[in-house]
N, C-alpha and C positions, 0 to 999 in steps of 0.2 A: 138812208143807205148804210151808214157806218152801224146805225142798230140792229138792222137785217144781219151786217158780215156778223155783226157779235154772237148775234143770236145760233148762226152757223156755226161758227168755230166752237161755242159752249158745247152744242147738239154732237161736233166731230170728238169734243176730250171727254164727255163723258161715254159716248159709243166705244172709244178706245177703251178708255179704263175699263170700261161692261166687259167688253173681249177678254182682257187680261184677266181680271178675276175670275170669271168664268172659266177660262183656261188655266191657270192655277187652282182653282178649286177641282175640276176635272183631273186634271195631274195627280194631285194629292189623293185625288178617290181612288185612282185607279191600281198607285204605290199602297194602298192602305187595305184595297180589297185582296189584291191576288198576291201580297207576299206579306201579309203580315204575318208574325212572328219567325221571320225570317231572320238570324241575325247577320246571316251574309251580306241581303242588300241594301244598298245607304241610297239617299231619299234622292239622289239627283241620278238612280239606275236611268229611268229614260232617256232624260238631256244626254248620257254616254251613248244612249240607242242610237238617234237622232245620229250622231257624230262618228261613229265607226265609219258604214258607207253612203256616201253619197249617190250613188248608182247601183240597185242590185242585176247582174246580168249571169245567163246562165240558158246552157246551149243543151240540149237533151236528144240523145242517140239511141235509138232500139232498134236490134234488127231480128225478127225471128225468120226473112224467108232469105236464105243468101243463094246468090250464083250457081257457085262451085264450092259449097260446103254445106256441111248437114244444117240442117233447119232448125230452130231451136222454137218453142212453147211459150217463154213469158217472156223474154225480154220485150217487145214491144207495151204490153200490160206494165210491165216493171217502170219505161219510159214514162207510161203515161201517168200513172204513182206519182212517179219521184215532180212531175211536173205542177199537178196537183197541191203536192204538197208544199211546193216550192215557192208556190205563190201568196201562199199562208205566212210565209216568211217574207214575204215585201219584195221576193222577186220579181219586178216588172215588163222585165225586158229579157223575153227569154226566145228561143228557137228551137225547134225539135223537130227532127227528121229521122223518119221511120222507115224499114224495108228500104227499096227502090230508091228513094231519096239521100239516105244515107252512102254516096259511094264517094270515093275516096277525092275525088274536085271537091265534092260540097262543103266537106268537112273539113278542108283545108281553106276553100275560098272565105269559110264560117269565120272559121277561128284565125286565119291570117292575115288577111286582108280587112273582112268586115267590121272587124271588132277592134283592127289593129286604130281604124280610123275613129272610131266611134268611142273606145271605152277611158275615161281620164283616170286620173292618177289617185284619187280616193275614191273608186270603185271596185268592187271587186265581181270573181268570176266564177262560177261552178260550173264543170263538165262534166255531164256523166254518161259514161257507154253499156251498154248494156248486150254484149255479144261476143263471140269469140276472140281470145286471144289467144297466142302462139310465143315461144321462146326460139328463136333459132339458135343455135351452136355456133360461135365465132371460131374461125380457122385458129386465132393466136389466144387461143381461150377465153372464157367467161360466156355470154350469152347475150342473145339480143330480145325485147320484147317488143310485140309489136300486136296493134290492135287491126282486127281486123275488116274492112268496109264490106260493102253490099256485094264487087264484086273483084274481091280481093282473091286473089290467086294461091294454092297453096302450095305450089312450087316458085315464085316468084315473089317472094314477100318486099323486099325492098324496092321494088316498082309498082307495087302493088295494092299493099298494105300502108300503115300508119305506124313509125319502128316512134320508142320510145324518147332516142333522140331526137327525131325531129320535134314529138311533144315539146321538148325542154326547149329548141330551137325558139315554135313559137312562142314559148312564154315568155322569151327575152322580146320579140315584138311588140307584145303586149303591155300597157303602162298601170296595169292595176296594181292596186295596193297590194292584196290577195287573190290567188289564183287556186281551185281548190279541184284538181280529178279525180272522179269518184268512179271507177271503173268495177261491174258487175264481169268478169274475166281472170280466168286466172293465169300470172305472167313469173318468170323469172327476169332478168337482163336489165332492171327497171333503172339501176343507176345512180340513186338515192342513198340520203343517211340515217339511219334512223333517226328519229325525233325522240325527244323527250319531256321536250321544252321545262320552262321555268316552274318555280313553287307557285301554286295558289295563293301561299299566305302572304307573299311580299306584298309590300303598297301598293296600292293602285294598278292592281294585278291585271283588268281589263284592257285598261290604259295604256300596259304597259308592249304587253302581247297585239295589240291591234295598230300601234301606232309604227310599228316595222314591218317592210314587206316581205312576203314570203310566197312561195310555189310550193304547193304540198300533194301529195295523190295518197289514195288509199284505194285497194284491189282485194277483189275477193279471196284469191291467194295461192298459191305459189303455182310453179307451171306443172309439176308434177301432181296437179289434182285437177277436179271439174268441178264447177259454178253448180252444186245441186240446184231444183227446184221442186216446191211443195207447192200444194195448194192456190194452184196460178200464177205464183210468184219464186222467183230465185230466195232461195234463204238467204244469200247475203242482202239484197236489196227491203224481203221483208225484214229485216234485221235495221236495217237500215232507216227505214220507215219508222218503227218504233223507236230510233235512239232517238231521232231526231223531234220526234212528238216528246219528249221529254224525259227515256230514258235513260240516257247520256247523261244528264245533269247532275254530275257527280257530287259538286258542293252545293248543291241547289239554291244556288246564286242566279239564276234566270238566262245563262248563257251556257251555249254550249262552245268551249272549245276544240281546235281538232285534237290535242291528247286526250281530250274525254271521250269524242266520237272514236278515236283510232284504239282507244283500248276497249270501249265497249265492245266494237265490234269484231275484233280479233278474238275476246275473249267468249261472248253469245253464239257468233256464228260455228266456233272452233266445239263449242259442245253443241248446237242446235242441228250440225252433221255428223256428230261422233266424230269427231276428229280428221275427219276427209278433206275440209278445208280450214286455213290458216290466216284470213286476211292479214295483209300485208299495209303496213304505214309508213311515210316519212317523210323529207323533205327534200326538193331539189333546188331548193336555194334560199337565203332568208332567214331571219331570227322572230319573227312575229308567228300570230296562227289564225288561221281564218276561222272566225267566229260567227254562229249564228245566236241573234236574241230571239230567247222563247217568245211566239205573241201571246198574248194574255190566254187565249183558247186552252193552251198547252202550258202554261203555268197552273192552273187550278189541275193541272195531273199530277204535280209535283207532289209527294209527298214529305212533309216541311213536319219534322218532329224535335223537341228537345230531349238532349241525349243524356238526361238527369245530372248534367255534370261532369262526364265523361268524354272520353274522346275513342276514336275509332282507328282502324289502321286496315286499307286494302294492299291487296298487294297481288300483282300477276308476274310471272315468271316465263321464260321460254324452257326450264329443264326438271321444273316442280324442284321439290327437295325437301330436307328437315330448316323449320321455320324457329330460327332460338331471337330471344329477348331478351337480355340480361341474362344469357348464358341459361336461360330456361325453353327448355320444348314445348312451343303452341303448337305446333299440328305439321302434319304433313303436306306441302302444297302438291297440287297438281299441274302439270305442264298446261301453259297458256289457259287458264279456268282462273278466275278471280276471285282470291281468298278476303273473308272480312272477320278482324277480332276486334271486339265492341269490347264495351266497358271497360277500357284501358285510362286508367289515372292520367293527368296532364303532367307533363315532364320529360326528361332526355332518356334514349332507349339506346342501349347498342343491340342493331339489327343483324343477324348472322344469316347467311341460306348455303346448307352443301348439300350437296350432289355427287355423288359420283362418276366421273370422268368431266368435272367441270371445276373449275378454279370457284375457291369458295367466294360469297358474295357479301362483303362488311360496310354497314356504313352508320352512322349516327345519326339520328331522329329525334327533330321534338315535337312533343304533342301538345296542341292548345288549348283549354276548357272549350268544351260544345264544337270541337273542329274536329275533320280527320285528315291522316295523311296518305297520298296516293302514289303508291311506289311502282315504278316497270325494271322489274328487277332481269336486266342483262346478262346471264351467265356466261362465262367465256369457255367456249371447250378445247380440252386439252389432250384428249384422245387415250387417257389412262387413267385410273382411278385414282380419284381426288380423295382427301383424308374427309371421310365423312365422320360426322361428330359422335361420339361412343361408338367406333369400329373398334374390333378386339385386332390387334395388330398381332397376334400369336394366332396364327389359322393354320397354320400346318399340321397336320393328324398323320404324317407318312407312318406307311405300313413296313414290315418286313416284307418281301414280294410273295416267299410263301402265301401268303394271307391272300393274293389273287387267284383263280383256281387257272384263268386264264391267260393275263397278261404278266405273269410274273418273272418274267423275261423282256418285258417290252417295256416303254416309257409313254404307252398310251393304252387306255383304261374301253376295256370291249364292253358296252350297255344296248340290252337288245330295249325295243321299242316298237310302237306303230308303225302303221303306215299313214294316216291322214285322221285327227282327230283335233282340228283347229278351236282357240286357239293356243292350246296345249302342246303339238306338235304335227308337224309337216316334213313326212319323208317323199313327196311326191317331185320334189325336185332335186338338183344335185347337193345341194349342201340342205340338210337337214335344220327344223330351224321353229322355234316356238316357246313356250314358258317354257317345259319340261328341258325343253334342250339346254339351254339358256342357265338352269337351275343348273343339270349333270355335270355341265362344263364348270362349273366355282366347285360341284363337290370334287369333283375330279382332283382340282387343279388342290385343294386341299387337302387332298389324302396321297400326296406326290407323285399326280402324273400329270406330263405335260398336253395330253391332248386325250380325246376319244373317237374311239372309234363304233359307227354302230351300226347294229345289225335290225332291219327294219322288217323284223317279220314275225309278229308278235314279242310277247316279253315274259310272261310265266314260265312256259314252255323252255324257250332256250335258257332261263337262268337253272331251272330242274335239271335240265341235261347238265348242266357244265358246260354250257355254248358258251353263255359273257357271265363277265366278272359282276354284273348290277344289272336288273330290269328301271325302266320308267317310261310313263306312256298312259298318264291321267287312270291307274290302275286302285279302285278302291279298295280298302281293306276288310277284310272279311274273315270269319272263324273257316270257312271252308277253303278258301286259297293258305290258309296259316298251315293247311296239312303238308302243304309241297314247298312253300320256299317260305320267309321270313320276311317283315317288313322292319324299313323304318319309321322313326317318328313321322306322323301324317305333316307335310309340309303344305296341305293343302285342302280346305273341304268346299265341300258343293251339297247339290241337293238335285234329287231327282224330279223332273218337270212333265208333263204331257204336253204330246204335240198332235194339234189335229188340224184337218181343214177347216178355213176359215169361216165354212156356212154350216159345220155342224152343231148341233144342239148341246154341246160338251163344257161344261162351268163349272162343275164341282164335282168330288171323289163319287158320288153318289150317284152320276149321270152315265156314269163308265157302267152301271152293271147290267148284264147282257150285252155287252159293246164288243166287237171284235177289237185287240190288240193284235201289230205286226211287232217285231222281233227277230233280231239274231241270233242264228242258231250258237247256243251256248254261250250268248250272253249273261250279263247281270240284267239287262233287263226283261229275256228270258224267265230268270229268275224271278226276279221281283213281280212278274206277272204271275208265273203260279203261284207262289205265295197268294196274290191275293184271287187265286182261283179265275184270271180273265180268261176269256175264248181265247188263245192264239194262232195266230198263221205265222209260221216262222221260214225266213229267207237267210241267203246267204250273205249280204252286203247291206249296210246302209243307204246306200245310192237305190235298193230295191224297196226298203223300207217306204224313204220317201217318195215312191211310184206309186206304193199300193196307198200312200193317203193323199198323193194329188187326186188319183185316179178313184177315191171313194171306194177303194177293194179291201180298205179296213179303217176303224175308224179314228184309231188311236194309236200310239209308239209313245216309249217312256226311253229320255232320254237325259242326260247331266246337264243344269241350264246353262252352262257355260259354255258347252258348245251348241246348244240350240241356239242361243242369243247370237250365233256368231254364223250356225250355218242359215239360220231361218231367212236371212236378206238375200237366200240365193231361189226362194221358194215365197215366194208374193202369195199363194194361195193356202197359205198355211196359216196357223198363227198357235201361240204357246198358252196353255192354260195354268197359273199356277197353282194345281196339287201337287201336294210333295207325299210322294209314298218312301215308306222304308224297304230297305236292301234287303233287308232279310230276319225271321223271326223275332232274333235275340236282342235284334239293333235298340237301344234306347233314345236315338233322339231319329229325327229326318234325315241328317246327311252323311254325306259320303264323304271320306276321309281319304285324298292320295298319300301315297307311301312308295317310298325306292323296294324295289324288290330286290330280294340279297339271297345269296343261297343259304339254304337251310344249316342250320350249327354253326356259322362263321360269325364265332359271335366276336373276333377281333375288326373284323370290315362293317361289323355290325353299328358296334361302339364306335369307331371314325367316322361314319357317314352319317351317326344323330350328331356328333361334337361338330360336324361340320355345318348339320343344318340348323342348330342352336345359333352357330356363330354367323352364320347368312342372314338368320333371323332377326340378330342384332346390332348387328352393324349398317344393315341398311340396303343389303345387295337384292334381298329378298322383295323390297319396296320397290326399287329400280326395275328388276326382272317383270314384275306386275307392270310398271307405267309404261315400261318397253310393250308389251304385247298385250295388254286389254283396252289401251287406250283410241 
């Protein structure tokens, strides 16, 4: 008997031990397959897996058919996405209710009640909505945000709806570690602080951020915009989709944090709409961040390089600006788009960012062999121009008043202009408003007047007469307009585009011949069509222009692509071809040059209004003026 037990108990220490090496040998394959040459992660990444959360939970909301609101396309697709993918990440215990399902009991019994009893204290939570939300206007100011259910009311929201407080309410219910709302809507009122969270390079960086709890949300973005969607999906959510597959992974270290998730996708979504939307990040409570680990699927996406030595340095911005280093100029940022300079030496940097009408932004950095460093550069606005870096602080060119033909009496400067040539200028409203305007007003105020005034009904014309004292209104320079008024230095070129419908057979300079062209009567591009000899039908307006090539009543219009690119999203059956034709005979390159128009011989108004756009030029107003209105 006693030989039997031995015989047993030998049989159970060697099955153990088989187990553990085998499972240690397994471990080590699998650290050595998907991250080697990784210098980020250190051999015990998994056992951190294992120990982040004990319970992954995670509730999922789409609704595309509501009540009493418009009906929306993908959110329910998007639900079903994000659920998909969620499970790839070890979410096991998850809930999703769609349409009908989703109204405002469910979603509170979900998240209040059900979860309040079920989820412990090293587990954690993702919520994501995928449907309308609303900001209401508080009587004692600020705002409220509030998500809205299947058959939420859009007069009655706080009885109704799902407001932002209550969110935060339940999360105090709740006892997870991490709590993470990832809401496809966009909100104001939300009640949050920004986040920033800590360096990547401190010790035991994962450890460090996971082991404190915290309530975090991220929103497609602000209430003054809408949740586009492309391609059966919302852009923020397919945006979302790819961070999470392994875009995000900034130091590709095998983990995504929410500063990586919350600046990837503020910065992709923010260019993948042109700028229409802004997701929004931060925290409502907590010093930790809710982490997801890549599973190995999504690690072999990673792209794992050594950076010969060097170090790296990104950096997003909410104001853009000029980007110095040791008092040296790397480049111009652009607002919320995420800037990367490589092959930067390891060592201490002082980082500079100005802006104009923002307090400048300084701080000190160090770089580590093969590391880089990931900055969310803050700007604070200050509602007047900030000292940007090489501004010429001498901008004043005052004239004698003689020198005006018109205002020489008055303390505000008359500039005729368009009427509607976006996005260069907009007189269709009451305040006038675009590049050009934007530009008139710094030369204005530099050649000593305090304001302008303008007269919106063409610009060659009345500066010939002596109507105003300056033309501008996206007018190119030409040997034939130089016989009636005079220009400034070109503060501006472009080039000329073709626009046709989007099922014509039109690709290149060579498809146009025997093509009807439409046109404005005494246009340049008019012009530019005789010159190269097209058929044309000429109309009185733009707006007729593009009737006759919805309509297939001609087959082509040559227009500046700077406003094709801008009016073409009003015309879905159109699309732009790029040939660039020249203006006119003598021209030696493709483009087109804007220029202030100035009456003829004043050649003292002449001389102040290039000194002044020299100095726009290089001080940085001229940069500003751009990120204001093309962005």
């Amino acid at each position: 008997m006693n030989s039997a037990n031995n015989r047993i108990e030998k049989f159970i220490y060697v099955f153990l031990v088989t187990i553990c090496f085998i499972n240690m040998n397994t471990l080590g394959y699998t650290i050595e397959k998907n991250r080697a040459g990784n210098t980020h992660v250190s051999e015990n990444h998994d056992v951190i897996e294992q120990m982040i959360y004990d319970n992954k939970w995670a509730v999922i909301i789409g609704i595309n058919n509501y009540l009493k609101w418009p009906n929306l396309e993908c959110a329910v697709n998007d639900a079903i996405s994000v659920q998909a993918l969620l499970t790839k990440f070890g979410f096991n215990k998850l809930s999703i209710l769609t349409n009908k399902q989703a109204t405002r009991k469910n979603i509170l019994l979900i998240l209040g009640d059900h979860l309040k009893r079920k989820i412990k204290s090293n587990d954690c939570l993702l919520v994501y909505f995928a449907g309308h939300g609303h900001s209401e206007d508080l009587p004692g100011g600020g705002k409220q945000g509030y998500i809205i259910p299947y058959e939420g009311d859009n007069e009655n929201f706080y009885s109704t709806c799902i407001s932002m407080e209550m969110i935060r309410n339940l999360s105090r219910r709740i006892s997870a570690k991490h709590i993470l709302y990832i809401f496809d809507s966009c909100y104001s009122g939300l009640g949050f602080q920004r986040f920033l969270g800590k360096s990547p390079k401190i010790e035991n960086y994962i450890q460090d951020i996971t082991s404190s709890k915290a309530v975090q949300i991220i929103t497609a973005g602000k209430s003054n915009q809408k949740s586009a969607e492309k391609n059966g999906h919302g852009i923020f959510t397919n945006s979302l989709i790819e961070a999470l597959q392994g875009k995000s992974d900034a130091n590709y270290d095998g983990y995504i944090t929410f500063t990586e998730l919350g600046l990837y996708l503020h910065n992709v979504v923010y260019r993948s709409s042109n700028g229409k939307q802004t997701p929004l990040y931060g925290s409502f409570s907590g010093e930790g961040q809710f982490t997801f680990e890549l599973p190995s699927d999504f690690l072999r996406n990673i792209s794992i390089n050594n950076n010969n030595n060097k170090c790296q340095l990104r950096i997003i911005t909410n104001s853009g600006g000029k980007l110095f280093l040791n008092n040296q100029l790397q480049q111009i940022l652009e607002p919320h788009s995420m800037a990367v300079i490589s092959d930067l030496k390891p060592g201490d940097y002082n980082l500079e960012i100005f802006q104009n009408s923002y307090e400048p932004y300084i701080e000190k950095i160090s770089l580590e062999l093969d590391d880089f460093e990931l900055i969310d550069a803050e700007l604070k606005w200050i509602g007047k121009q900030a000292d940007i870096r090489n501004r010429n602080t001498n901008t004043s060119f005052s004239l004698d008043s003689d020198a005006f033909v018109v205002s020489s009496n008055n303390d505000y400067l008359v500039v005729a202009t368009g009427r509607y040539f976006p996005p260069m200028f907009d007189c269709s409203k009451n305040v006038p408003f675009g590049f050009d305007i934007d530009l008139i007003n710094e030369v204005a105020k530099d050649i000593g007047k305090k304001s302008v005034k303008f007269i919106c009904n063409g610009t060659i014309g009345p500066v010939s007469r002596n109507e105003a004292d300056l033309g501008i209104g996206a007018i190119t320079i030409t040997e034939r307009r130089k016989k009636f008024v005079d220009f400034s230095n070109y503060y501006y070129k472009t080039f000329q585009n073709i626009v046709v419908h989007k099922d014509n057979n039109i690709y290149s300079e060579t498809d146009l011949i025997n093509k009807k062209c439409v046109a404005r009567k005494n246009s340049l591009s008019q012009r530019i069509a005789s010159f190269y000899k097209y058929k044309t039908i000429l109309v009185d307006s733009k707006k007729q222009i593009f009737e006759y090539l919805r309509f297939r009543k001609a087959d082509f219009s040559i227009f500046d692509r700077i406003f094709l690119q801008r009016i073409i999203k009003q015309y879905p059956e159109l699309r732009i071809v790029d040939v660039r034709l020249k203006k006119e005979p003598t021209s030696t390159d493709y483009y087109d040059y804007y220029g202030i128009i100035i009456p003829k011989d004043n050649n003292r108004l002449l001389k102040a209004v290039n000194q002044s756009l020299s100095s726009i030029k290089k001080d940085g107003r001229l940069e500003e003026i751009k990120i204001k209105n093309f962005q």
